[in-house]
C-alpha positions in Angstrom: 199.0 -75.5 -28.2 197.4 -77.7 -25.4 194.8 -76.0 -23.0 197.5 -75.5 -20.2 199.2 -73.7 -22.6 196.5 -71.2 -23.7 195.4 -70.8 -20.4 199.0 -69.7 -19.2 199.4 -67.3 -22.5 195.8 -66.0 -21.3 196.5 -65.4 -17.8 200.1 -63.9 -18.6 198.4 -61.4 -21.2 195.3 -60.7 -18.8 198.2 -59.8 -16.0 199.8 -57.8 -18.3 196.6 -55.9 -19.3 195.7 -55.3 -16.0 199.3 -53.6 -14.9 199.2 -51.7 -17.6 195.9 -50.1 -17.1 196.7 -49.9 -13.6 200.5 -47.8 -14.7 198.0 -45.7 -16.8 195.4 -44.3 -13.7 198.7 -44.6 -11.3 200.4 -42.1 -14.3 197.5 -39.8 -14.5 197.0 -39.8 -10.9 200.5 -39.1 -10.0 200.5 -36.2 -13.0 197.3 -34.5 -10.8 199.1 -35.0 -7.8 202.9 -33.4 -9.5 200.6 -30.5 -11.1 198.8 -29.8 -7.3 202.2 -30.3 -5.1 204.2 -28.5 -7.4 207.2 -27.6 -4.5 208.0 -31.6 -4.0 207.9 -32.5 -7.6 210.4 -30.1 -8.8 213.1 -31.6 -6.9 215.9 -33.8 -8.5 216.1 -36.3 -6.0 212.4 -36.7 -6.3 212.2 -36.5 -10.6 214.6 -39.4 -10.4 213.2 -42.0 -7.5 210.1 -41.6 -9.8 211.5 -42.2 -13.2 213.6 -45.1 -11.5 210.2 -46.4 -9.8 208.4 -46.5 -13.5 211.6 -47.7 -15.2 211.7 -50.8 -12.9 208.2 -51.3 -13.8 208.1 -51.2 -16.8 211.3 -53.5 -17.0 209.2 -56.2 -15.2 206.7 -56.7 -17.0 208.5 -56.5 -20.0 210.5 -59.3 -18.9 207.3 -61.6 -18.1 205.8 -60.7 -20.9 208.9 -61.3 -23.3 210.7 -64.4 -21.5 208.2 -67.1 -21.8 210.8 -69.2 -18.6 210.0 -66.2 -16.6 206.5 -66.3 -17.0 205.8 -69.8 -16.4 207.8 -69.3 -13.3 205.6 -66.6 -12.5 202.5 -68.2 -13.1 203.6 -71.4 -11.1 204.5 -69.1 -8.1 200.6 -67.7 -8.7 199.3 -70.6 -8.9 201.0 -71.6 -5.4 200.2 -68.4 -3.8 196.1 -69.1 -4.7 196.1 -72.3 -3.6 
């Protein structure tokens, strides 16, 4: 694998790393937060906007991670967006 190629495999997995640590103190925070404001949390409409919201991330990166075209389009559009 060429050095463009680790570095891309790096920075994909480092992305990835860094979502999911971020999902995990978004999770806990948001489980506080359902736990404290118990009257908003135990409504449907607001049960499923959540699960839809965490579904959808999780589908993401799933994606970028799993679908090596869709990364490198990814980290091309990064790169862009640094310069």
């Amino acid at each position: 694998m060429s050095a463009a190629g680790r570095l891309a495999t790096f920075t994909a997995l480092w992305a990835g790393g860094v979502n999911l640590g971020s999902a995990g103190i978004f999770y806990y925070d948001k489980k506080w937060a359902m736990q404290q404001f118990k009257h908003k949390t135990s409504k449907k409409s607001f049960q499923e906007k959540y699960d839809a919201a965490v579904a959808a991330n999780v589908a993401g990166i799933a994606t970028v991670v799993s679908i090596p075209k869709a990364r490198t389009h990814l980290l091309k559009a990064w790169t862009r967006f640094i310069r």
